[in-house]
Gaussian input, Z-matrix of N, CA and C with variables (Angstrom, degrees):
# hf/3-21g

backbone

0 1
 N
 C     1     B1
 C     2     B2     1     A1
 N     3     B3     2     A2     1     D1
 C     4     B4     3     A3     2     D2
 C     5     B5     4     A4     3     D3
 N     6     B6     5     A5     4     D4
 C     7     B7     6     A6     5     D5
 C     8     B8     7     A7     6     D6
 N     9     B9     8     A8     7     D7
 C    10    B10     9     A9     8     D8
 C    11    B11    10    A10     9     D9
 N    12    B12    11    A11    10    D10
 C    13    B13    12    A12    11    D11
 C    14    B14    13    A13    12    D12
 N    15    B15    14    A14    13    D13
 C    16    B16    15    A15    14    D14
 C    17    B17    16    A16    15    D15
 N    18    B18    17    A17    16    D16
 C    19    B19    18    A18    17    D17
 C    20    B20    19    A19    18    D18
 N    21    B21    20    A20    19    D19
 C    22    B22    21    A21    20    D20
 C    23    B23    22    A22    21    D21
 N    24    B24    23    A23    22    D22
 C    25    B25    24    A24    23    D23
 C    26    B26    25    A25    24    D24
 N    27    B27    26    A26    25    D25
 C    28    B28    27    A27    26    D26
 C    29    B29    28    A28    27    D27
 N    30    B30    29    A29    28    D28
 C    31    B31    30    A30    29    D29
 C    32    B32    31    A31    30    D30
 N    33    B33    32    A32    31    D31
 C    34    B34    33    A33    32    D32
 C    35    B35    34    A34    33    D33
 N    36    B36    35    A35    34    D34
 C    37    B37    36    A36    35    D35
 C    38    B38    37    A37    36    D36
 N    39    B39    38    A38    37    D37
 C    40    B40    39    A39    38    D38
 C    41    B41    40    A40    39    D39
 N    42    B42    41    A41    40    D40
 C    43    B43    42    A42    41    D41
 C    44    B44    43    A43    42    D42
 N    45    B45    44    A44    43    D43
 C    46    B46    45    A45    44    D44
 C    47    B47    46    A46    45    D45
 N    48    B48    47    A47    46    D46
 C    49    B49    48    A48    47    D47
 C    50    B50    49    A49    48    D48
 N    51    B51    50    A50    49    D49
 C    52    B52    51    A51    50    D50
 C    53    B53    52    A52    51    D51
 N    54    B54    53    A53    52    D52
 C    55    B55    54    A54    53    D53
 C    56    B56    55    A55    54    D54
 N    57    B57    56    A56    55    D55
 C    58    B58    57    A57    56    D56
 C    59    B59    58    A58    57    D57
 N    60    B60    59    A59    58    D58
 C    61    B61    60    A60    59    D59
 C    62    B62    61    A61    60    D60
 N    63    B63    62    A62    61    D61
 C    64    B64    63    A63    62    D62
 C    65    B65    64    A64    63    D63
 N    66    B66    65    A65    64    D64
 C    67    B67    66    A66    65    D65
 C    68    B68    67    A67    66    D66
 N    69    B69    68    A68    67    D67
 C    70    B70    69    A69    68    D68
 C    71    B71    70    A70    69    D69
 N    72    B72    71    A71    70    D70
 C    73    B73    72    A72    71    D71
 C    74    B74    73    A73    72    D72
 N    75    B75    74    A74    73    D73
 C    76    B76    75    A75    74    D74
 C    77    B77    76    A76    75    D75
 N    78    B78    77    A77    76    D76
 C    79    B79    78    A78    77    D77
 C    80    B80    79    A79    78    D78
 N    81    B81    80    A80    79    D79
 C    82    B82    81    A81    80    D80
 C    83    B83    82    A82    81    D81
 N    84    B84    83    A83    82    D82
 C    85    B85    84    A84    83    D83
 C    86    B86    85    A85    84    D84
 N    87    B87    86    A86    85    D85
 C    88    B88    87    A87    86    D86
 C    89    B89    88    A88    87    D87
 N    90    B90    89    A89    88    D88
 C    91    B91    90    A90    89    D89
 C    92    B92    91    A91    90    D90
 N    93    B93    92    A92    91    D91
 C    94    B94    93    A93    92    D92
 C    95    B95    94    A94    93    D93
 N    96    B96    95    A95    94    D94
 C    97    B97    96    A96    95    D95
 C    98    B98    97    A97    96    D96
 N    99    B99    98    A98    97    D97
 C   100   B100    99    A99    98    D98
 C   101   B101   100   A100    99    D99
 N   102   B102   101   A101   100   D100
 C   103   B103   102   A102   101   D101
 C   104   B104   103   A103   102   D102
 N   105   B105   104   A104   103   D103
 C   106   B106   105   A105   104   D104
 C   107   B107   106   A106   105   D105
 N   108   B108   107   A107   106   D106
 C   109   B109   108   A108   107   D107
 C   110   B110   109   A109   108   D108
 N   111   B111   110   A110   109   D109
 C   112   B112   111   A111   110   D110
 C   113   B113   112   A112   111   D111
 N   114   B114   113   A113   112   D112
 C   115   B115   114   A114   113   D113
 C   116   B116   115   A115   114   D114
 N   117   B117   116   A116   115   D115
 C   118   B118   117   A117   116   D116
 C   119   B119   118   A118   117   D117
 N   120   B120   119   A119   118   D118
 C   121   B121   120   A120   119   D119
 C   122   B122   121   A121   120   D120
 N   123   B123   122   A122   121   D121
 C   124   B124   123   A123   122   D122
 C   125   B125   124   A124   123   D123
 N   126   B126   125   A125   124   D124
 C   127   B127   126   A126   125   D125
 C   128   B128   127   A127   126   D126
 N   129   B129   128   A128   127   D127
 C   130   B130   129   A129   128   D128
 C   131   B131   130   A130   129   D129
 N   132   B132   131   A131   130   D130
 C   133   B133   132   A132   131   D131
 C   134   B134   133   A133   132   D132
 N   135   B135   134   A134   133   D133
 C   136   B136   135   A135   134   D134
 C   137   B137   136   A136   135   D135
 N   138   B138   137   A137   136   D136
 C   139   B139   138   A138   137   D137
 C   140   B140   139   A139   138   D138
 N   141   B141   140   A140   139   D139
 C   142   B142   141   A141   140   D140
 C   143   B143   142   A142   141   D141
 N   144   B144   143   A143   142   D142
 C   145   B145   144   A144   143   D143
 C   146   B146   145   A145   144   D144
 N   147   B147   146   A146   145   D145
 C   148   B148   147   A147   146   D146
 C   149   B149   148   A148   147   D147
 N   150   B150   149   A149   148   D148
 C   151   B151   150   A150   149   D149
 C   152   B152   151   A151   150   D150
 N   153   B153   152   A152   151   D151
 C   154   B154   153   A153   152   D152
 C   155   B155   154   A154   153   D153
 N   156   B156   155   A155   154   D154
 C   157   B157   156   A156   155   D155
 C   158   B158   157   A157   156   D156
 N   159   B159   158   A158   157   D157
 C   160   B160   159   A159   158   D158
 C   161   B161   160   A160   159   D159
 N   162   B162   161   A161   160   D160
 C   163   B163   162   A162   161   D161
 C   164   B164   163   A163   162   D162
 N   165   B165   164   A164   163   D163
 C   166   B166   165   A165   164   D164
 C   167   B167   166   A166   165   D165
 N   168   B168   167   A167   166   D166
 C   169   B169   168   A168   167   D167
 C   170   B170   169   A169   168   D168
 N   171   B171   170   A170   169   D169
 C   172   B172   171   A171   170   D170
 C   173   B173   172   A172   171   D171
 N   174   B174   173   A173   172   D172
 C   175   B175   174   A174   173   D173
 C   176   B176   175   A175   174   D174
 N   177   B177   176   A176   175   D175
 C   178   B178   177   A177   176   D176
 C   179   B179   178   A178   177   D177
 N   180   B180   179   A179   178   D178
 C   181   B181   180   A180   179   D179
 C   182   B182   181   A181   180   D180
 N   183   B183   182   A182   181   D181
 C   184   B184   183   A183   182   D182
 C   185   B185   184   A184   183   D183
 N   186   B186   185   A185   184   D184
 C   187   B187   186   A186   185   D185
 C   188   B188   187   A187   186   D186
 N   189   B189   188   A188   187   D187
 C   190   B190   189   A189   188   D188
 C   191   B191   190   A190   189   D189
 N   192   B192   191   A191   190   D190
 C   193   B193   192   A192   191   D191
 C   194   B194   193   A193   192   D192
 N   195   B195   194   A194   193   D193
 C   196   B196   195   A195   194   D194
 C   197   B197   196   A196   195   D195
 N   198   B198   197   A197   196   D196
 C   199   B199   198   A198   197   D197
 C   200   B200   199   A199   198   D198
 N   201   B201   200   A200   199   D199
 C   202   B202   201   A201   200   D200
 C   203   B203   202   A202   201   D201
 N   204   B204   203   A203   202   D202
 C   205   B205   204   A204   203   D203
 C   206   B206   205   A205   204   D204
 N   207   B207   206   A206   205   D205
 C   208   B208   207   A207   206   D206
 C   209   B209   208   A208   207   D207
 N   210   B210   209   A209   208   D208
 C   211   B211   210   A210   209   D209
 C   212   B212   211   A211   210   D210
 N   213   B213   212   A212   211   D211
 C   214   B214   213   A213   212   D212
 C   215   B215   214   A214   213   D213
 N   216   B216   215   A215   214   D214
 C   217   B217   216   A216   215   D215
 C   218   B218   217   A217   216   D216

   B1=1.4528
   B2=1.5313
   B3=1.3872
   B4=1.7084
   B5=1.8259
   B6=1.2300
   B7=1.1965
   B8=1.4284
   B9=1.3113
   B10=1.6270
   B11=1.2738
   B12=1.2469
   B13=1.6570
   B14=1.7667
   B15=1.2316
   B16=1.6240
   B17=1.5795
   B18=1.3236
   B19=1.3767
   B20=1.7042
   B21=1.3506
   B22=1.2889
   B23=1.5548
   B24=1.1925
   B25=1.6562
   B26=1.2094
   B27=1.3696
   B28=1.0260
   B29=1.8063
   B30=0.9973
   B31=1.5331
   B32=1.8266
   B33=0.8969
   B34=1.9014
   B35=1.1218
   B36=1.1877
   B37=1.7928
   B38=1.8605
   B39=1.2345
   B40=1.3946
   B41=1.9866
   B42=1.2700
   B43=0.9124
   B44=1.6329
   B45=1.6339
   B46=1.6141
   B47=1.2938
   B48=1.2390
   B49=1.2247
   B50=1.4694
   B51=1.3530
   B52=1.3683
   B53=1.4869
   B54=1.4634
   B55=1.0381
   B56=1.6227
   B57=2.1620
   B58=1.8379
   B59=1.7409
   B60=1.4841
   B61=1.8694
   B62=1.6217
   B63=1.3589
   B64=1.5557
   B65=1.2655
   B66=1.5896
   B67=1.3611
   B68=0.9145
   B69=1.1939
   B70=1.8115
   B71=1.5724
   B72=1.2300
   B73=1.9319
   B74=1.3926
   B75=1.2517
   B76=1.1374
   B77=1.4272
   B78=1.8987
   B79=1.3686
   B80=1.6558
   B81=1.2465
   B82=1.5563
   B83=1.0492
   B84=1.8864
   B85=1.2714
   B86=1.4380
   B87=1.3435
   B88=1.4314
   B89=1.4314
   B90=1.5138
   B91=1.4751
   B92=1.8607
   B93=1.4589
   B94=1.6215
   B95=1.3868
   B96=1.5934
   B97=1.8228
   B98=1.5451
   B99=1.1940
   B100=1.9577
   B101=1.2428
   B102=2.0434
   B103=1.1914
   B104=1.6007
   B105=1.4504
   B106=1.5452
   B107=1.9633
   B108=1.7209
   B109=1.9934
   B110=1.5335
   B111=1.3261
   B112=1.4272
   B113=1.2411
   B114=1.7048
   B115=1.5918
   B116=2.0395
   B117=0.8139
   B118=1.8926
   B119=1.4910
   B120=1.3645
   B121=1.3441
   B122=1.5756
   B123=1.5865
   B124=1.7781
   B125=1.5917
   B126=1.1843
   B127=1.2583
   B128=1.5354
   B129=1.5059
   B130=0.9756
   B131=1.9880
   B132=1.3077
   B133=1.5499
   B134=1.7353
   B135=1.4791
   B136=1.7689
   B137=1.9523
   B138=1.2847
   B139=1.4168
   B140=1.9336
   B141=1.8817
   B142=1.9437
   B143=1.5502
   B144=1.2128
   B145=1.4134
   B146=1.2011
   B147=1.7143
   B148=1.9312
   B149=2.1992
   B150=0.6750
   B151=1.7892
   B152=1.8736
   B153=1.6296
   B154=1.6448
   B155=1.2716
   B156=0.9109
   B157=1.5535
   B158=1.7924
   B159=1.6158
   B160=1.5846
   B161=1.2640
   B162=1.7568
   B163=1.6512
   B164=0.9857
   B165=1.1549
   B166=1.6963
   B167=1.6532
   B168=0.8184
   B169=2.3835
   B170=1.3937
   B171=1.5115
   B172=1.2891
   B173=1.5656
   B174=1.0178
   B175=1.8389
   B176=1.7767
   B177=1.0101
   B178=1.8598
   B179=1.6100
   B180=1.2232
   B181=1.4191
   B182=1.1871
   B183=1.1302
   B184=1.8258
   B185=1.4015
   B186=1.3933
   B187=1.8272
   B188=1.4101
   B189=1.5446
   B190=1.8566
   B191=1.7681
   B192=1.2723
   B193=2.0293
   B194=1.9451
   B195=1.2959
   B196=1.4026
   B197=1.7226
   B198=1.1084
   B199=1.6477
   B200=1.6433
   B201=1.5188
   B202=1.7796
   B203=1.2205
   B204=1.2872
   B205=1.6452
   B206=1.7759
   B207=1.3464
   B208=1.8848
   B209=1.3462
   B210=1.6085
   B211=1.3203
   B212=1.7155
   B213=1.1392
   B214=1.6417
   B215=1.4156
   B216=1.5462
   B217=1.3806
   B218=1.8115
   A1=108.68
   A2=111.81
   A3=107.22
   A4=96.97
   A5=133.67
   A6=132.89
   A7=133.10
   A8=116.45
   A9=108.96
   A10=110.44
   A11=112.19
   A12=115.96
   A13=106.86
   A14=108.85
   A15=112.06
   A16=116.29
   A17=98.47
   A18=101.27
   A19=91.93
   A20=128.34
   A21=136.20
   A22=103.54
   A23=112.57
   A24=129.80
   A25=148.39
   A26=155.82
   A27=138.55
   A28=124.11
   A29=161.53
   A30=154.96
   A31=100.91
   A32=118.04
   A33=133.20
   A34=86.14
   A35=141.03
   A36=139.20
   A37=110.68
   A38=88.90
   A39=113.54
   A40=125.00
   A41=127.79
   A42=133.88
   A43=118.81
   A44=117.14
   A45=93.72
   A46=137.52
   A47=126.99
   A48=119.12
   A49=123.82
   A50=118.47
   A51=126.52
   A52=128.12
   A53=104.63
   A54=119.83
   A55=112.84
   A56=88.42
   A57=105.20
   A58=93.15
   A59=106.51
   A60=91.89
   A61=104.30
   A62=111.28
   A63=91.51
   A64=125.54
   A65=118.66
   A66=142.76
   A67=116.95
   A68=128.92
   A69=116.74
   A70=114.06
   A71=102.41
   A72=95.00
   A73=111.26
   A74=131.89
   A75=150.81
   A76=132.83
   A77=100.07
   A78=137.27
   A79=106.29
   A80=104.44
   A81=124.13
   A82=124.32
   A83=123.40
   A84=123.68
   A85=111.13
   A86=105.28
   A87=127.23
   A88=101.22
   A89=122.64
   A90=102.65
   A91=93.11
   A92=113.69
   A93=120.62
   A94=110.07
   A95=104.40
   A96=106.30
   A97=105.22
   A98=108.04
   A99=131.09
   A100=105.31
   A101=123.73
   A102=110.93
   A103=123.24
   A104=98.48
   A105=89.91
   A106=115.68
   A107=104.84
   A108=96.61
   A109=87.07
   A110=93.63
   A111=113.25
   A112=146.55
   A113=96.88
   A114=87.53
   A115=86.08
   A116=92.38
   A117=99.33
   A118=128.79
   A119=108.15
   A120=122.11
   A121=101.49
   A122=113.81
   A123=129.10
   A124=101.05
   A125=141.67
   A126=124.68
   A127=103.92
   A128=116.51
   A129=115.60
   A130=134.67
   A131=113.91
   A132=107.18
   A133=95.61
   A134=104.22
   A135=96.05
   A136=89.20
   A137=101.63
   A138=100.59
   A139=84.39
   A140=88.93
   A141=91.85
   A142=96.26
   A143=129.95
   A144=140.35
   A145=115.84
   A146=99.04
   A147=114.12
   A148=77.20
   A149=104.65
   A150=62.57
   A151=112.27
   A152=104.35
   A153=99.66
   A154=95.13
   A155=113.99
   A156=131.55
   A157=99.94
   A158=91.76
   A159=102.65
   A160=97.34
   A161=103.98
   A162=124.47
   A163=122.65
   A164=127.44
   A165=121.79
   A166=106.75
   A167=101.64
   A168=98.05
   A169=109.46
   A170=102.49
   A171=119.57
   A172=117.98
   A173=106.88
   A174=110.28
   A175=107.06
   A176=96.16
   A177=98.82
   A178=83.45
   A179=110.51
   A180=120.35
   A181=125.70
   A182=115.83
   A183=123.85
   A184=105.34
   A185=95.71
   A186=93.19
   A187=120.74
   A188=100.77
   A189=96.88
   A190=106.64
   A191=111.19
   A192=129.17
   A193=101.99
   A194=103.58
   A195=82.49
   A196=90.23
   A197=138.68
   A198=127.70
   A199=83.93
   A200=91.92
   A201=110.64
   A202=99.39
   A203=130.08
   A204=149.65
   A205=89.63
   A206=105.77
   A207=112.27
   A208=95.26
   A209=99.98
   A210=115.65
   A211=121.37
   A212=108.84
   A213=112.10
   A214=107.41
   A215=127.12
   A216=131.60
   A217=102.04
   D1=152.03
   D2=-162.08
   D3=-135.40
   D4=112.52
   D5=147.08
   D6=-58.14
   D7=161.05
   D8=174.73
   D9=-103.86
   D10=118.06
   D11=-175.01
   D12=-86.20
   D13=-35.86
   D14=165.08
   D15=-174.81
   D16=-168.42
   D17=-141.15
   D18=-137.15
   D19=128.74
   D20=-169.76
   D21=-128.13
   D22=123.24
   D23=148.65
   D24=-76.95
   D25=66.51
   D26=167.36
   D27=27.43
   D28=41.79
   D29=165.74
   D30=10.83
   D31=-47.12
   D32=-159.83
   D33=-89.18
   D34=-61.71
   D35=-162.42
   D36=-69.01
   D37=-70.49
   D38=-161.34
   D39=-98.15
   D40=88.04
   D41=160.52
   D42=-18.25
   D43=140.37
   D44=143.48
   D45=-55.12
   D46=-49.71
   D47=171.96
   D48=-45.28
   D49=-26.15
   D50=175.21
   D51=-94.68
   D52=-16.19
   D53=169.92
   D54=-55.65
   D55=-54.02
   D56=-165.95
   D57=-58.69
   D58=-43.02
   D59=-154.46
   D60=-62.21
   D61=-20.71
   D62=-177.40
   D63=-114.57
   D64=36.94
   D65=125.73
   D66=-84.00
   D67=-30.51
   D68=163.26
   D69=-72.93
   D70=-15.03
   D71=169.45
   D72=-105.01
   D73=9.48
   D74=164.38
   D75=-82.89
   D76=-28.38
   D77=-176.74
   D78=47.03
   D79=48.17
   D80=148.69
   D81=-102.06
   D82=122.62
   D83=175.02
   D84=-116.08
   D85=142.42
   D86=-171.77
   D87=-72.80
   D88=141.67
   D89=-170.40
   D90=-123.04
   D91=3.84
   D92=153.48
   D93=-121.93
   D94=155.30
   D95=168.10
   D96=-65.10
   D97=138.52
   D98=161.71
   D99=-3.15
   D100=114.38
   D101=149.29
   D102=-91.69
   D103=112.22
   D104=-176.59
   D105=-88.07
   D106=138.46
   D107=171.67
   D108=-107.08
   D109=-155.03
   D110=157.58
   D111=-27.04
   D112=-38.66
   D113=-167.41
   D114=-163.87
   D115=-2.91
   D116=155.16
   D117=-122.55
   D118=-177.33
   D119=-163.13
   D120=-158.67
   D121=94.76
   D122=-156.29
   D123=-93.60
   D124=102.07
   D125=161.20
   D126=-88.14
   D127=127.99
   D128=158.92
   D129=-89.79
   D130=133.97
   D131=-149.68
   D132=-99.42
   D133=-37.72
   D134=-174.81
   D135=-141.55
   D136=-177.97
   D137=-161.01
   D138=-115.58
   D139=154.89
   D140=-155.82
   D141=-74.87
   D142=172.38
   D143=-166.44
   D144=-133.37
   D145=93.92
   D146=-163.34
   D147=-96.71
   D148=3.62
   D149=175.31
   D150=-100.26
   D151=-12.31
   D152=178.19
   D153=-104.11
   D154=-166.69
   D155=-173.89
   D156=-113.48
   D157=122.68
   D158=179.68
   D159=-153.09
   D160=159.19
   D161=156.15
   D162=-97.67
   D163=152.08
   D164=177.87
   D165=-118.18
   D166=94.99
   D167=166.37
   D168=-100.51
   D169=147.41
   D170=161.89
   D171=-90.78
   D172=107.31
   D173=169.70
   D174=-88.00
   D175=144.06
   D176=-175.93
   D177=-108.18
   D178=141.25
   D179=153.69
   D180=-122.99
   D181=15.07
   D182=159.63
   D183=104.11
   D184=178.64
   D185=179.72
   D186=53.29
   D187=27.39
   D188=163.66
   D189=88.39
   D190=1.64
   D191=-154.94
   D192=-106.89
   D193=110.50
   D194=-178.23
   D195=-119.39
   D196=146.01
   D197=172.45
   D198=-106.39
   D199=153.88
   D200=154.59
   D201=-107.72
   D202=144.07
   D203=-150.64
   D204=-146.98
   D205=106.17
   D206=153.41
   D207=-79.50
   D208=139.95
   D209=167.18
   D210=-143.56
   D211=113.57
   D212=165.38
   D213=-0.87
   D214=140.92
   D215=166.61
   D216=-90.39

């Protein structure tokens, strides 16, 4: 089973404001304010989990949307 540890935007695509509305229609809450780099916009949803053993992948789902997915080793 795989959780979403966070949630990445495009900078070029996706606004904050647009970012927030579609985690709020997603009913994902960010549990820090926006890390912004270069060329993204990171909401983070749960905090990563160094004491079990996990993987982290990025799945892109289009539209500028990349999730990070923790996953069981």
């Amino acid at each position: 089973m795989s959780k979403i540890q966070a949630v990445i935007f495009n900078k070029l695509i996706w606004s904050n404001k647009e970012a927030q509305l579609w985690l709020n229609q997603h009913k994902l809450k960010p549990i820090k304010s926006v890390h912004i780099t270069k060329n993204y916009r990171r909401y983070r949803i749960i905090e990563p989990n160094y004491k079990y053993k996990y993987n982290y992948i990025t799945h892109d789902i289009g539209n500028g949307i990349k999730l990070i997915l923790e996953v069981k080793k």
